[in-house]
Backbone as CSV, one residue per row, in Angstrom:
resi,resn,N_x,N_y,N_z,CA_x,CA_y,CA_z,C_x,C_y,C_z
1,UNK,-36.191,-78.670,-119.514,-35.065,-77.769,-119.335,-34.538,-77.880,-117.908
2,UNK,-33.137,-77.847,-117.725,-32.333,-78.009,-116.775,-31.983,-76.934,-116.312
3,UNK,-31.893,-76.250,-114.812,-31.389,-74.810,-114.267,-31.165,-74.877,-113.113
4,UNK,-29.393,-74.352,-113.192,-29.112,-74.708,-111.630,-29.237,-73.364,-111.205
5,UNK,-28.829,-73.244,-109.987,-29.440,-71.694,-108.920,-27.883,-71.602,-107.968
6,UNK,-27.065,-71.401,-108.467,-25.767,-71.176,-107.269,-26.044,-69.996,-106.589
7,UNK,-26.459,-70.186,-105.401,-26.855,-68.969,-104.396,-26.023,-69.614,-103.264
8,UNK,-25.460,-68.803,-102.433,-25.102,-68.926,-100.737,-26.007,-68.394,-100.040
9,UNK,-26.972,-67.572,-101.183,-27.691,-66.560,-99.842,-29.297,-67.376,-99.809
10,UNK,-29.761,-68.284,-99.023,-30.842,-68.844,-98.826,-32.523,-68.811,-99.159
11,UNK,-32.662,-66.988,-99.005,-33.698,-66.576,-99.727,-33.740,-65.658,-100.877
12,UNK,-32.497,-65.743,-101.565,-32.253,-65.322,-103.077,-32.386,-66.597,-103.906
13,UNK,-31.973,-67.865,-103.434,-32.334,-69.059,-103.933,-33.919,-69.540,-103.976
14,UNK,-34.443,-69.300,-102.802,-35.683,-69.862,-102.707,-36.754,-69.106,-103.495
15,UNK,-36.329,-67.702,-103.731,-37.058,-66.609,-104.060,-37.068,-67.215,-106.114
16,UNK,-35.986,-67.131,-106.428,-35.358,-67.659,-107.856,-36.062,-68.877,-108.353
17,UNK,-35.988,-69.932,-107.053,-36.698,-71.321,-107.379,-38.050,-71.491,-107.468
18,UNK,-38.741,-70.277,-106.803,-40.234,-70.192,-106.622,-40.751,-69.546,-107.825
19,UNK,-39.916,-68.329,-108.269,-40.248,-67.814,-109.672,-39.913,-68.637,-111.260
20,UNK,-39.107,-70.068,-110.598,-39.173,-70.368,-112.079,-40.284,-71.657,-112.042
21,UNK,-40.628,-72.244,-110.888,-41.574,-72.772,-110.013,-42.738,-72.743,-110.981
22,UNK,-43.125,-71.374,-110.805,-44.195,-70.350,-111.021,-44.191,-70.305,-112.853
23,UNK,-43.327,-69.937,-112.889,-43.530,-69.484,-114.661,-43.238,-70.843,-115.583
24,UNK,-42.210,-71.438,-115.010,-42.076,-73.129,-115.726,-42.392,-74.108,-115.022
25,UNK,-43.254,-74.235,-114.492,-43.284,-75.587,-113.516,-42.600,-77.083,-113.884
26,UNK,-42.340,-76.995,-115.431,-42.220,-78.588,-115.538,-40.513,-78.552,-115.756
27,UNK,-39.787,-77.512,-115.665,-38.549,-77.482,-115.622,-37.675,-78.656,-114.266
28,UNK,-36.792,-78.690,-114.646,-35.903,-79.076,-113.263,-35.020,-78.280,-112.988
29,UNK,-35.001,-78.050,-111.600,-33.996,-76.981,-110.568,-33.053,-77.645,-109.960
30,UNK,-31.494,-77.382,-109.768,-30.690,-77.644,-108.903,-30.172,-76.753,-108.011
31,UNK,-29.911,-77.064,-106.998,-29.354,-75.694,-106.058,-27.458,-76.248,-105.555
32,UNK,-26.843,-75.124,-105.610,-25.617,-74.766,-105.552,-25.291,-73.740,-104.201
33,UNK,-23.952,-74.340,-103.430,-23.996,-72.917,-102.977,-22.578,-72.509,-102.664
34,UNK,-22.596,-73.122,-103.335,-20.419,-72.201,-104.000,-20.139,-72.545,-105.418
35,UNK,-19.179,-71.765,-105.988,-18.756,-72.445,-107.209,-18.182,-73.600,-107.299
36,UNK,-17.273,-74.237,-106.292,-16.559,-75.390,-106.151,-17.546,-76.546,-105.996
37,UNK,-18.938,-76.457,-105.457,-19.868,-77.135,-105.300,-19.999,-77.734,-106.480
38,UNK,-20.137,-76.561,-107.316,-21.146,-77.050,-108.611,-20.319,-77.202,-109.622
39,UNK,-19.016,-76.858,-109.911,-18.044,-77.541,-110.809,-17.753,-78.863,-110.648
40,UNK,-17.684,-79.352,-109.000,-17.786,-80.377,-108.919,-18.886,-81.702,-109.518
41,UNK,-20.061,-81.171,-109.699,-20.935,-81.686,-110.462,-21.211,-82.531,-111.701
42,UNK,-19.522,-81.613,-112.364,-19.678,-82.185,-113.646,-20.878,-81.758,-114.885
43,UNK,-21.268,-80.255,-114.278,-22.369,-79.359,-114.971,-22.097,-79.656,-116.949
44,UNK,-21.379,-80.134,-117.441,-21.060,-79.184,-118.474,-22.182,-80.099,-119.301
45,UNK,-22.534,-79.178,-120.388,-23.936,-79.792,-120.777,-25.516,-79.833,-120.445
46,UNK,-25.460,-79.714,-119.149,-26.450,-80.456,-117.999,-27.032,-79.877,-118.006
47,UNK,-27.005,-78.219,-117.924,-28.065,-77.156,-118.130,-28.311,-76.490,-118.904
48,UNK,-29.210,-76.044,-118.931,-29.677,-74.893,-119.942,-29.345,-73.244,-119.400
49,UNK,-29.540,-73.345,-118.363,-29.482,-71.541,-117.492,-28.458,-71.632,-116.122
50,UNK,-27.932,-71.117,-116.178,-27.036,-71.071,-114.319,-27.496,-69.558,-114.547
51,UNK,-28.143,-69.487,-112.908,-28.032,-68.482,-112.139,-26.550,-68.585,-111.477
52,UNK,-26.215,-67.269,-111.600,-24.387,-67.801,-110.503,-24.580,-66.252,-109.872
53,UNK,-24.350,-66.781,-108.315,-23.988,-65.206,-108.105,-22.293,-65.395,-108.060
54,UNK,-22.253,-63.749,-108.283,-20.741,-63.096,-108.307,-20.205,-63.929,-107.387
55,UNK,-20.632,-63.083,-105.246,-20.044,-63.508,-104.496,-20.347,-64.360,-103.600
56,UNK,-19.691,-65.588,-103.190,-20.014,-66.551,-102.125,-19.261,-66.616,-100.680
57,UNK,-19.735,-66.768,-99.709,-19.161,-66.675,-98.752,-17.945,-67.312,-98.252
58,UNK,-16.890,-67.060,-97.443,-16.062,-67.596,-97.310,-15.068,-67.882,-98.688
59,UNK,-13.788,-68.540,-98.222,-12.967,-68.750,-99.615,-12.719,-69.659,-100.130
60,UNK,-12.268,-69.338,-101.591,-12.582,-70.081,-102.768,-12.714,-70.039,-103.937
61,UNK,-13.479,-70.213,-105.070,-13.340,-70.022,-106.131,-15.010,-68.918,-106.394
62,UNK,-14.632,-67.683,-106.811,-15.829,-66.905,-106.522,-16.643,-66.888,-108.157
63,UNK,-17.990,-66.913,-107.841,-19.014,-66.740,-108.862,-18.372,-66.860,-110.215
64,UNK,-18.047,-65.563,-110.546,-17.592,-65.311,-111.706,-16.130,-66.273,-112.332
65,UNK,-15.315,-66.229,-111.551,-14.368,-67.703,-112.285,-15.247,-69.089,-112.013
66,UNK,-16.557,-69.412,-111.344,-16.611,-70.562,-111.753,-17.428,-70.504,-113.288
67,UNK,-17.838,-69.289,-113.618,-18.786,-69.152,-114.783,-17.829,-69.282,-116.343
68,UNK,-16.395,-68.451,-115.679,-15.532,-68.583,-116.899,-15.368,-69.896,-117.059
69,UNK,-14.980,-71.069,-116.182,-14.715,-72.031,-116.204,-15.819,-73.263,-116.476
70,UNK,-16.809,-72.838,-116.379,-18.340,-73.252,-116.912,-18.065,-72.744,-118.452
71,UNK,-17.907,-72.025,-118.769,-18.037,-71.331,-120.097,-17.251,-72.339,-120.917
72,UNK,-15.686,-72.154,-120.674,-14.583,-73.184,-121.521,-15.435,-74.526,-121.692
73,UNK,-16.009,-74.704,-120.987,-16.128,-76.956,-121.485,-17.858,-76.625,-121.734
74,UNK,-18.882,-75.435,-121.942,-20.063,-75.322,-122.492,-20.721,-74.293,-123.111
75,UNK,-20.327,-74.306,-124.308,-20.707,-72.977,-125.221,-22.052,-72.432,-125.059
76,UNK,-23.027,-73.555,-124.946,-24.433,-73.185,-124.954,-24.875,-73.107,-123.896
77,UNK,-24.873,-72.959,-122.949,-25.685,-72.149,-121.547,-25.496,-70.832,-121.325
78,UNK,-27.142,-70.659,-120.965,-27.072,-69.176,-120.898,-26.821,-68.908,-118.908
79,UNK,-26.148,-67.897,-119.186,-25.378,-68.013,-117.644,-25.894,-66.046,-117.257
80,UNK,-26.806,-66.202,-115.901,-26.625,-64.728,-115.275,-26.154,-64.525,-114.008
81,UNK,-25.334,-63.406,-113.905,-24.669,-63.064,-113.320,-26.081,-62.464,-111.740
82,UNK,-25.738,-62.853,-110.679,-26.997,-62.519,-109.877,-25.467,-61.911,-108.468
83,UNK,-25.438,-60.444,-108.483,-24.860,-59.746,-108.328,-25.096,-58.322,-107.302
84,UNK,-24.515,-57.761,-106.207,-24.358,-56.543,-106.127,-24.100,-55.786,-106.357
85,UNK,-23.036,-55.968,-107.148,-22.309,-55.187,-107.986,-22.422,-55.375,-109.415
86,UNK,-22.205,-54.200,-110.447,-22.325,-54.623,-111.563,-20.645,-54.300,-112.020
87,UNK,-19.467,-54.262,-111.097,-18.061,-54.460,-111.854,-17.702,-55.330,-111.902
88,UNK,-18.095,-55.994,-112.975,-17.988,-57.367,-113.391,-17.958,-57.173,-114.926
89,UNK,-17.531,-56.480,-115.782,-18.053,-56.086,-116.971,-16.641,-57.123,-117.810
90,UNK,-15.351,-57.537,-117.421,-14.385,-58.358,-118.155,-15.187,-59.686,-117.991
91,UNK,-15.245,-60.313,-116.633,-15.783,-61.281,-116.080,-16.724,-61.522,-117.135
92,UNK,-17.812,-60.714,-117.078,-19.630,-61.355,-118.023,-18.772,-60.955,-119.694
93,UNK,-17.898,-60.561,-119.928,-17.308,-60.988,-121.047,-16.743,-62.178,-121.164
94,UNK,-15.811,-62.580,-120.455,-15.117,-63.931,-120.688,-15.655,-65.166,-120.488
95,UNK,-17.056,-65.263,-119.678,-17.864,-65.881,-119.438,-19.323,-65.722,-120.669
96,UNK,-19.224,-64.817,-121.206,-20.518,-64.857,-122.427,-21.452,-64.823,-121.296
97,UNK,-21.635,-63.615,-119.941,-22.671,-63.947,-119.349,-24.137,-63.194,-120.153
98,UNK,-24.832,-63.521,-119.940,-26.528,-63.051,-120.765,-26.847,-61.697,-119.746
99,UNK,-26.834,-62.003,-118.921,-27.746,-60.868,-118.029,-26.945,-60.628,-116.834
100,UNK,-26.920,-59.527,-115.823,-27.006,-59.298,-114.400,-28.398,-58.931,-114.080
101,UNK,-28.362,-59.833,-112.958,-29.853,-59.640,-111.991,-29.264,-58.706,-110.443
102,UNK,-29.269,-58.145,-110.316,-28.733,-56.856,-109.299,-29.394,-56.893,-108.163
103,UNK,-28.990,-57.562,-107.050,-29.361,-57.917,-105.914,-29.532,-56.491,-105.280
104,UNK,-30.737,-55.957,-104.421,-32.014,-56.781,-104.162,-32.943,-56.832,-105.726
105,UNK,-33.091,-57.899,-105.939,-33.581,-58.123,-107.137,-35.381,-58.344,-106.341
106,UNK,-36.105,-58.064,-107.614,-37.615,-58.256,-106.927,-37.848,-59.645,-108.019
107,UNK,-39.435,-59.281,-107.548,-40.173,-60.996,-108.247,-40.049,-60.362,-109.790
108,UNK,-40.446,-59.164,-109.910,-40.746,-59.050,-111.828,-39.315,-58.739,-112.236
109,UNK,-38.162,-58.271,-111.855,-37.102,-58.223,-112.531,-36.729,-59.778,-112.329
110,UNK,-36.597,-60.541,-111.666,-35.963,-61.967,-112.067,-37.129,-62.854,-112.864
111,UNK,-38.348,-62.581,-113.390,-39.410,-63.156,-113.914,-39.350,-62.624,-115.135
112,UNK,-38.362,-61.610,-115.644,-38.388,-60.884,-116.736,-36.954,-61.217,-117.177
113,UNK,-35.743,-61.547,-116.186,-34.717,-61.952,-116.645,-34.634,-63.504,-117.308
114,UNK,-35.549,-64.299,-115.880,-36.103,-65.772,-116.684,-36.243,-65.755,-117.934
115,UNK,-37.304,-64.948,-118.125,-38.012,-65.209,-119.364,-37.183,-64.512,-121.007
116,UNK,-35.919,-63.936,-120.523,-35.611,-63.652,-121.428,-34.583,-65.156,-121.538
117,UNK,-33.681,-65.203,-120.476,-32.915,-66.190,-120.357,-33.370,-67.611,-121.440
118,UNK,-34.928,-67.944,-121.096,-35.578,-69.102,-122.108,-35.676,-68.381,-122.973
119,UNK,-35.884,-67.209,-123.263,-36.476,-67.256,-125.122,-34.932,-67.196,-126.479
120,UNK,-33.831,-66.939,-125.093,-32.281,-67.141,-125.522,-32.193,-68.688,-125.888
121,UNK,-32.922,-69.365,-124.848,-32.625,-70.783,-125.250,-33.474,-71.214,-126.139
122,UNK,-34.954,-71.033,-126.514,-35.413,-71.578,-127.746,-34.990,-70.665,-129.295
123,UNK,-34.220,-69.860,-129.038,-33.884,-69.179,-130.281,-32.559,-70.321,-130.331
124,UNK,-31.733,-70.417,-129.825,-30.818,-71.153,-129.854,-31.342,-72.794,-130.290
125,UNK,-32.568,-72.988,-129.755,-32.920,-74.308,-130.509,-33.367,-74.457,-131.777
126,UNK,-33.780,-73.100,-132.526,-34.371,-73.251,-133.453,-33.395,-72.899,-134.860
127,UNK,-32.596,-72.596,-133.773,-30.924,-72.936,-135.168,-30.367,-73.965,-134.654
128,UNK,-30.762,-74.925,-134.148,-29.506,-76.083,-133.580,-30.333,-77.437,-133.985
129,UNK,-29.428,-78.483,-133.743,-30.065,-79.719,-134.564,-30.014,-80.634,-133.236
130,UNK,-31.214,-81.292,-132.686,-31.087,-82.110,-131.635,-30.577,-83.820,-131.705
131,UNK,-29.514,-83.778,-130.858,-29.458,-85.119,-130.850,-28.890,-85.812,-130.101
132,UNK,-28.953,-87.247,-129.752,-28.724,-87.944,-128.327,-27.379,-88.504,-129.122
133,UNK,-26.807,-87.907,-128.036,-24.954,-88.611,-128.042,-24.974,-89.001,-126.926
134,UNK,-23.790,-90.467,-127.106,-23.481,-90.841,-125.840,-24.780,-91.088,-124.323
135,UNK,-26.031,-91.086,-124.975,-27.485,-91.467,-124.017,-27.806,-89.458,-123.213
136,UNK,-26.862,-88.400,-123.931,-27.497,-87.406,-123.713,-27.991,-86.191,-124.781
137,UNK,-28.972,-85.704,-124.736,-29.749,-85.007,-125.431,-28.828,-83.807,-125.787
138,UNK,-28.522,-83.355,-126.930,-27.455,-82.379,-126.575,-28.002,-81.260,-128.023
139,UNK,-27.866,-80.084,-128.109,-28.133,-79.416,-129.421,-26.444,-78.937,-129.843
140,UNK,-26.791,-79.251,-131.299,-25.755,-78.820,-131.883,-26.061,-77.324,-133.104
141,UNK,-25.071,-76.790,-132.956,-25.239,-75.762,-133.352,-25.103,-75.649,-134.957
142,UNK,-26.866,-75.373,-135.690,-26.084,-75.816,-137.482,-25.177,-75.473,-138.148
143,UNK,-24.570,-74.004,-137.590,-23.518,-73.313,-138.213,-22.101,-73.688,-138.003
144,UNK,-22.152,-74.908,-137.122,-20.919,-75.580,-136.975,-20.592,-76.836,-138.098
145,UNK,-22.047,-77.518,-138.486,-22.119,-78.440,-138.618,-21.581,-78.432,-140.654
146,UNK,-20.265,-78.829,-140.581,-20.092,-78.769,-142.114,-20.648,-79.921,-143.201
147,UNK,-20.795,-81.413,-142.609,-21.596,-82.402,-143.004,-21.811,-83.721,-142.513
148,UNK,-22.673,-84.093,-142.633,-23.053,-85.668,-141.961,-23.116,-86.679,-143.169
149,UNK,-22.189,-87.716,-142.303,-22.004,-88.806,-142.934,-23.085,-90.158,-141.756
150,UNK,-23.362,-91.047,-143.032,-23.944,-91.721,-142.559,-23.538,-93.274,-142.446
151,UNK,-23.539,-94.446,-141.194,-22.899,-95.508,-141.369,-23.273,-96.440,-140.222
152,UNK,-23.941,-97.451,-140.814,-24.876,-98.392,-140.024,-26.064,-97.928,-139.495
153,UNK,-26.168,-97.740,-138.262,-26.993,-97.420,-137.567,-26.993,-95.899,-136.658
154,UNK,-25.844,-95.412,-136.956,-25.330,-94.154,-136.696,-24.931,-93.358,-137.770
155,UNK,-25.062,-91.756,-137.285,-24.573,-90.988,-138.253,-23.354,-90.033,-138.025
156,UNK,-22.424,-89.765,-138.021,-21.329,-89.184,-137.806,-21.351,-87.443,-138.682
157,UNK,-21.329,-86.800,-137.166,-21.763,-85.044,-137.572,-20.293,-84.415,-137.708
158,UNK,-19.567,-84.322,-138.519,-18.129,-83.516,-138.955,-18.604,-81.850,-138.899
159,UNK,-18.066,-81.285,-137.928,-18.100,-79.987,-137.255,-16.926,-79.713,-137.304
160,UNK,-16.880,-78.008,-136.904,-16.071,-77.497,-136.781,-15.267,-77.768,-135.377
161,UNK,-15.540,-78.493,-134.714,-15.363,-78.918,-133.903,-14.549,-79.826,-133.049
162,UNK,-15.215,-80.460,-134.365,-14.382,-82.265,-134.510,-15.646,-83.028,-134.833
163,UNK,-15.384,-84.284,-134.825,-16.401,-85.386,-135.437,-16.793,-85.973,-134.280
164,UNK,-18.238,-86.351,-134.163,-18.592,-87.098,-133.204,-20.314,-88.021,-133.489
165,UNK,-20.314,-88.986,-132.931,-21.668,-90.207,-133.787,-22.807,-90.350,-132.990
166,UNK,-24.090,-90.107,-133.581,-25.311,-90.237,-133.193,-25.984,-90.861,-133.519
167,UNK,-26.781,-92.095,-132.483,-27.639,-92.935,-132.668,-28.760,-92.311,-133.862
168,UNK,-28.639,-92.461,-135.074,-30.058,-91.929,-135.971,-30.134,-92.563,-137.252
169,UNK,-31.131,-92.092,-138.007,-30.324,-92.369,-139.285,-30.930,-90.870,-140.192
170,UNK,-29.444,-91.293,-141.160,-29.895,-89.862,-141.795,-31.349,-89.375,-142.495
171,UNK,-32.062,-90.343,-143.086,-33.351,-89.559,-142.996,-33.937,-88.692,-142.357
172,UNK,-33.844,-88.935,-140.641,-34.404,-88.328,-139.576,-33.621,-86.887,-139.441
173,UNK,-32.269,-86.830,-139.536,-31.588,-85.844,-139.706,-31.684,-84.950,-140.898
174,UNK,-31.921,-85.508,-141.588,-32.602,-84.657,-143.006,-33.409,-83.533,-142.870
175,UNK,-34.526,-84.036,-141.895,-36.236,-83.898,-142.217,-35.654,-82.642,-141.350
176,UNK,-34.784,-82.604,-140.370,-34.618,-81.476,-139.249,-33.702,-80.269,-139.793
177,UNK,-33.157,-80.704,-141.045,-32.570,-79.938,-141.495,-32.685,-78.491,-142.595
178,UNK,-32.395,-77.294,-142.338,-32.888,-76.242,-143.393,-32.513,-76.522,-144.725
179,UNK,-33.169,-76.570,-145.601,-32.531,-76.646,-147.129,-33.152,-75.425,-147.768
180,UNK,-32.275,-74.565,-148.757,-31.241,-75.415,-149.728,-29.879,-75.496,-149.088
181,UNK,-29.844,-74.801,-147.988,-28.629,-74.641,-146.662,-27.662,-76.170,-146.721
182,UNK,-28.683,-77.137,-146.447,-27.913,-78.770,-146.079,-28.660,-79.098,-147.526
183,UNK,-27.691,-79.671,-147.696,-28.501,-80.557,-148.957,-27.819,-82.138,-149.154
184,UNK,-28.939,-82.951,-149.485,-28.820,-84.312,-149.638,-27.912,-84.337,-150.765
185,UNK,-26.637,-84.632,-151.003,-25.825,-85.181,-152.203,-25.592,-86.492,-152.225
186,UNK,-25.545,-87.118,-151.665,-25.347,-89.204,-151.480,-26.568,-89.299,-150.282
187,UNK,-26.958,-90.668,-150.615,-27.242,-91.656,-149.666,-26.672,-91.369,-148.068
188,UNK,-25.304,-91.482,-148.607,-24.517,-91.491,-147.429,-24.477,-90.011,-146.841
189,UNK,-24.738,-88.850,-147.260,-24.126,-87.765,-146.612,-24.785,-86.586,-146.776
190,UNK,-25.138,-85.229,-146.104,-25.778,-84.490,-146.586,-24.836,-83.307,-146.098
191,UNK,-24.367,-82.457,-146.944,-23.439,-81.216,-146.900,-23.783,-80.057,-146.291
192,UNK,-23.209,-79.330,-145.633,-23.267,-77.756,-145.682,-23.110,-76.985,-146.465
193,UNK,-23.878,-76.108,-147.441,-22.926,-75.536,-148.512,-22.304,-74.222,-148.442
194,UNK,-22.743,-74.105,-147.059,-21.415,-72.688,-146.672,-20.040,-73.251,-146.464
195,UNK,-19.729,-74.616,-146.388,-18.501,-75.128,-146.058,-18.142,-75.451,-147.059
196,UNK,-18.629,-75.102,-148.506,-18.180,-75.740,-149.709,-17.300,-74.841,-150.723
197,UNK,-16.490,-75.278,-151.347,-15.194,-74.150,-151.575,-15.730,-74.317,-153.205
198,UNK,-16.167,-75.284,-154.097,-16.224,-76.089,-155.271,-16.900,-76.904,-155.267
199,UNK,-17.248,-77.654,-156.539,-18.120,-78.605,-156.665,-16.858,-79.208,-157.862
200,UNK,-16.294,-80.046,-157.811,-15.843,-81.332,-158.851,-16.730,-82.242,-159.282
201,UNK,-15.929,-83.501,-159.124,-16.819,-84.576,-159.114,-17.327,-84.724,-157.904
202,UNK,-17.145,-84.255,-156.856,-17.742,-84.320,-155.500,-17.342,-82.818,-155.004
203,UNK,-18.274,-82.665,-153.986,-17.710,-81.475,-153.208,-16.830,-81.051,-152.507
204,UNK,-15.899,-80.318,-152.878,-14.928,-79.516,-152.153,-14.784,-78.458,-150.844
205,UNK,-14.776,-78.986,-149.814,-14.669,-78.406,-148.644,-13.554,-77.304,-148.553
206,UNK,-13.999,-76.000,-147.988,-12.693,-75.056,-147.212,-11.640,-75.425,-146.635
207,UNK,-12.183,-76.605,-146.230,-10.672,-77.383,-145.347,-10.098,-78.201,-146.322
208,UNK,-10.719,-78.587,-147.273,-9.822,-79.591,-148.212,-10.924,-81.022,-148.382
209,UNK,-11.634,-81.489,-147.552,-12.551,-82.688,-147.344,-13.044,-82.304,-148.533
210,UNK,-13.407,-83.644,-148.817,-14.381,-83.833,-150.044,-15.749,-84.688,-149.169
211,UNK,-16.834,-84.610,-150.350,-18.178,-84.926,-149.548,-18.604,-85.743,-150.994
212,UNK,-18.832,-86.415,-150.926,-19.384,-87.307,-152.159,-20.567,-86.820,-152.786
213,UNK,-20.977,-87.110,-153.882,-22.011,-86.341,-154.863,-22.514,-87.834,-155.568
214,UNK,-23.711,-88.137,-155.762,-23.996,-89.016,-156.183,-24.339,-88.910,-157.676
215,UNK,-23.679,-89.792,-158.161,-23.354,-89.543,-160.044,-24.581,-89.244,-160.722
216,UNK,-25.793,-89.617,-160.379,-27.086,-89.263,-160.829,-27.412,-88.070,-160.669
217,UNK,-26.811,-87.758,-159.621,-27.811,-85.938,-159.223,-26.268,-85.228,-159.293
218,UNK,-25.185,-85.603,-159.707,-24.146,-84.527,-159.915,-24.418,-83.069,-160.546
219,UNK,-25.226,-83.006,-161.679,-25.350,-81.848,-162.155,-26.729,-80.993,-161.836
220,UNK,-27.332,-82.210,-160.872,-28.342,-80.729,-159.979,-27.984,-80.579,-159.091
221,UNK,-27.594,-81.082,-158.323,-26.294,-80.358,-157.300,-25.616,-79.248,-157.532
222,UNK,-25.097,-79.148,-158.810,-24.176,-78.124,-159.316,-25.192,-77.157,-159.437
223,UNK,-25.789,-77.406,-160.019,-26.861,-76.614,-160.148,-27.701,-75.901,-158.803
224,UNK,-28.027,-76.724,-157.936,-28.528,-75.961,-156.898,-27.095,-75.357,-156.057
225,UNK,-25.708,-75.855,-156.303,-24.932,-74.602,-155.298,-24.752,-73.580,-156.113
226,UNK,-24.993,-73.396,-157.179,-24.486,-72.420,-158.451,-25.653,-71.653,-158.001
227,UNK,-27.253,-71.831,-157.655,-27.966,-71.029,-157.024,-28.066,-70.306,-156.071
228,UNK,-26.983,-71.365,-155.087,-26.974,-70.926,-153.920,-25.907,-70.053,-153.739
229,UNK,-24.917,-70.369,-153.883,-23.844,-68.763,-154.331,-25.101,-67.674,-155.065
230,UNK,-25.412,-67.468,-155.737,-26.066,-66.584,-156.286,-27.025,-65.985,-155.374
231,UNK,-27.725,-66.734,-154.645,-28.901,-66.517,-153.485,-28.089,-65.274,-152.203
232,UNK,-26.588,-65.961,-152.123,-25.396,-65.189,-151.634,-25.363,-63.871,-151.848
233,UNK,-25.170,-63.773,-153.394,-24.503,-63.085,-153.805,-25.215,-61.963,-153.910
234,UNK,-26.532,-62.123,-153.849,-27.754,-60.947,-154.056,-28.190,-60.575,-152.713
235,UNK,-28.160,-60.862,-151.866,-28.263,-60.966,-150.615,-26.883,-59.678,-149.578
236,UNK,-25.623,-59.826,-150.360,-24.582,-59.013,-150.099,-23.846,-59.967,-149.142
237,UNK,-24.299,-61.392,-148.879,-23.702,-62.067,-147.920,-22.067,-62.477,-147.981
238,UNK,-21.214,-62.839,-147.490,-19.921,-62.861,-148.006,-19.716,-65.035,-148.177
C-alpha cells in the first residue's frame, strides 16, 4: 500500500510517518508539502490514503482544492483531511474526504484514524477485482463492471466507465469473480447480471449491448437469471 503525507508542518509529518512506520511497516510513504507539489506528481492512482492538510503555508493552491482535484481523476483513495479547523464540511464533501484528523492530533487519534483509513481500503478490495493495466496494479470496482470479454491474450473489462484491456485470461478472472452475480455465458465472456435487461438468444444489456450466450448452456442461463431476478425479488432489492 501506497500513502502520501502532504504536511508543511515538519513534525505533523514525521509524527504521521512514524505512526504508520509503526502499525504498517511494509507500506510505502511519500511526503508532500504543498498541494501544487503533489499534483504535480501525477498521484492519480498511486495511492491508497493521502493525508492532506487543509492549510499550507504561503500561496497557492490550499489542501482542500488539491483533494477536490485529487478526487476528479481518482475515485478510490481514501483521502483525510488533517486540519485545524473543522469548516471544511462542502470541501470533505466534494472531495469524498473519509476523516478529519484535528490538529493537535495525538499518537492514538491518528493510529485510530490510520487504521480505519486501511480497513476502508480492504473493504474496498474485497468488492473490487484486481488487475494490472497498462504495467499498474489497479482495483476495479465490481459494481461498475457490466462484462468481460475475452481476446488473445487479454481481456477487455466493459464498465460503466468505458472499456479498457488487461493482461489475463478469463479463467483467472473468473475464479476472482462472485457468482451467481458474474456468470460464465461464452468462452468468450462472462456477464453482470445486474446489467442485464433480458435474456434472448443472448443477453440483453440496459444500455442495449448484447453479451453472447453459448447455444449449449442457453437455457441454463435462462434459467439461472430467472433465479436470479427471483433471488432479487425476495430480497426487496430493486
Amino acid at each position: 500500500m501506497r500513502i502520501a503525507i502532504c504536511e508543511d508542518s515538519r513534525d505533523d509529518a514525521l509524527m504521521l510517518a512514524g505512526i504508520v512506520g509503526y502499525a504498517y511497516p511494509a507500506h510505502e510513504i511519500s511526503f508532500f508539502s504543498s498541494g501544487e507539489e503533489f499534483l504535480a506528481s501525477s498521484p492519480y492512482g498511486k495511492y491508497q490514503i493521502v493525508f492532506m492538510d487543509v492549510y499550507f503555508g504561503g500561496c497557492g493552491k490550499n489542501g482542500a482544492e488539491a483533494a477536490i482535484t485529487l478526487r476528479g481523476g481518482d475515485p478510490r483513495v481514501v483521502i483525510v483531511f488533517t486540519t485545524t479547523s473543522r469548516d471544511h464540511a462542502l470541501d470533505a464533501f466534494r472531495s469524498k474526504a473519509s476523516a478529519y484528523l484535528t490538529k493537535p492530533f495525538t499518537r492514538e487519534e491518528a493510529l485510530a484514524t490510520l487504521k480505519d483509513a486501511v480497513s476502508a481500503i480492504e473493504l474496498m478490495r474485497r468488492d473490487s477485482l484486481a488487475l494490472t493495466i497498462q504495467r499498474k496494479r489497479v482495483q476495479v470496482p465490481l459494481a461498475d463492471i457490466m462484462y468481460v470479454e475475452s481476446e488473445g491474450k487479454y481481456c477487455h473489462i466493459h464498465s460503466a466507465e468505458g472499456t479498457f484491456s488487461a493482461l489475463s485470461t478469463l479463467d483467472s478472472i473468473e475464479r476472482e469473480l462472485p457468482s451467481p452475480r458474474f456468470l460464465r455465458c461464452h468462452k468468450s465472456y462472462i456477464v453482470n447480471l445486474e446489467y442485464v435487461s433480458a435474456i434472448k438468444t443472448d443477453f440483453v444489456l440496459k444500455n442495449g449491448e448484447r453479451v453472447l450466450v453459448r447455444r449449449r448452456f442457453s437455457r441454463e442461463c435462462a434459467d439461472i437469471y430467472k433465479r436470479w431476478l427471483l433471488g432479487r425479488t425476495e430480497t426487496g432489492r430493486p
